[in-house]
C-alpha positions in Angstrom: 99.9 75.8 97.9 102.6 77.1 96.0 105.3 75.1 97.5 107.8 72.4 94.7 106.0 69.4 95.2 109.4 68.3 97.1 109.0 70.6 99.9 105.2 70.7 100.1 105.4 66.4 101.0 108.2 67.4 103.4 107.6 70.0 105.1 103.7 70.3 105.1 102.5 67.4 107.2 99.2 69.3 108.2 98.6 71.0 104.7 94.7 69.8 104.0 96.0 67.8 100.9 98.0 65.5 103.3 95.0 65.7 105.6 92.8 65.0 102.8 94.5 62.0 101.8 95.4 60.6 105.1 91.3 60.4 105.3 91.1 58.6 102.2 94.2 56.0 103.5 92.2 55.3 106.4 89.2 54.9 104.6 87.6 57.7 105.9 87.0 59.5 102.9 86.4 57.8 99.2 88.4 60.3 97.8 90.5 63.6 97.6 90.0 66.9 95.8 92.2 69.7 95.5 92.5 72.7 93.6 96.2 73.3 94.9 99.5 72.6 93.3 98.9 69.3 91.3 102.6 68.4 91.1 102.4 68.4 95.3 99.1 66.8 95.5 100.8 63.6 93.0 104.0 63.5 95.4 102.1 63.8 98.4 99.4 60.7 97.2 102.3 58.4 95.9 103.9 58.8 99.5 100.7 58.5 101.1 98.3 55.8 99.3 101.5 54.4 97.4 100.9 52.7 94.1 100.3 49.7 92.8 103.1 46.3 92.3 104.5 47.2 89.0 103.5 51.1 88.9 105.8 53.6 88.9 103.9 56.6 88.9 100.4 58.3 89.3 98.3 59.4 86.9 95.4 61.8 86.7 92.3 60.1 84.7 89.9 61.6 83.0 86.5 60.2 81.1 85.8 62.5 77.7 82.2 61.8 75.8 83.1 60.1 72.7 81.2 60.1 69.3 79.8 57.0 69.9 77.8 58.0 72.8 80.0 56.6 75.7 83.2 57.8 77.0 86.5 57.6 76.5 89.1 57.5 79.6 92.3 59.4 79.1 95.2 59.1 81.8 98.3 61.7 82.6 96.7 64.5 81.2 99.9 66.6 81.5 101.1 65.8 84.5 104.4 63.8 84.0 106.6 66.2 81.9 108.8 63.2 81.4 107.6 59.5 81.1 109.5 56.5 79.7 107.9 53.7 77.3 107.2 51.9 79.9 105.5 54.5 82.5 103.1 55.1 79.3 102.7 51.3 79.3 102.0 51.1 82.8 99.4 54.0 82.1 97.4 52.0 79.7 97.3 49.5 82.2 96.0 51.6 84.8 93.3 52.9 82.4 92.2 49.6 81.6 91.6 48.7 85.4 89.8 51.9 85.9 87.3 51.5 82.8 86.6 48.0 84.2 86.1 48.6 87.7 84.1 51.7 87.5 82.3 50.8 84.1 82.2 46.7 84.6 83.6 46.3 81.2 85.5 43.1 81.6 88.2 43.7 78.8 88.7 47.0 77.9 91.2 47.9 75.1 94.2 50.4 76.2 96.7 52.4 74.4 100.0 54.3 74.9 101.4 56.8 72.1 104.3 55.6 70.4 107.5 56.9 71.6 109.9 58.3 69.1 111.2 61.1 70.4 109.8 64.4 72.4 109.7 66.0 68.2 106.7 63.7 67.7 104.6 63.9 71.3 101.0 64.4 70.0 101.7 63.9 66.2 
């Protein structure tokens, strides 16, 4: 799918991503994978599944191995180009209920860069 995300969620009721996650919403499927436009698939999901009270946006999650031996969970990944302080809040948040409902941790710790400016992203 090489649609703008816009277009794809409005004009592309039957594409298999909207399929895909209208399974999921009915609790048909556990989840959805797609190697199409992510952008579309993120537009398509927050008009589908919604998101959470307090959430503004999706974010794609990702465990990494860590030196210790475990795993550490990273969130966005990319996909929001441009975030506010309090989206990246809302990210941590997110990343703290995922570590504790798929790893049972009961308090995990959670972390979003400090925001001074698009000069300093990743520094």
């Amino acid at each position: 799918m090489d649609d703008p995300p816009a277009s794809a969620l409005r004009a592309k009721r039957n594409s298999s991503m909207r399929v895909a996650l209208d399974l999921v919403k009915s609790g048909r499927a556990d989840a959805c994978v797609s190697a199409g436009n992510t952008g579309a698939l993120m537009a398509i999901a927050r008009f589908v599944l919604k998101t959470l009270d307090g959430i503004d946006r999706p974010a794609i999650a990702h465990m990494l191995p860590n030196e210790k031996g475990g795993s550490t969970t990273v969130l966005d990944l990319g996909a929001n180009v441009d975030c506010s302080a309090e989206q990246l809040v809302q990210f941590a948040m997110l990343g703290c209920a995922l570590v504790s409902a798929l790893q049972g941790r009961e308090r995990p710790t959670g972390r979003a860069p400090e925001c001074r400016g698009r000069g300093d992203q990743g520094q």
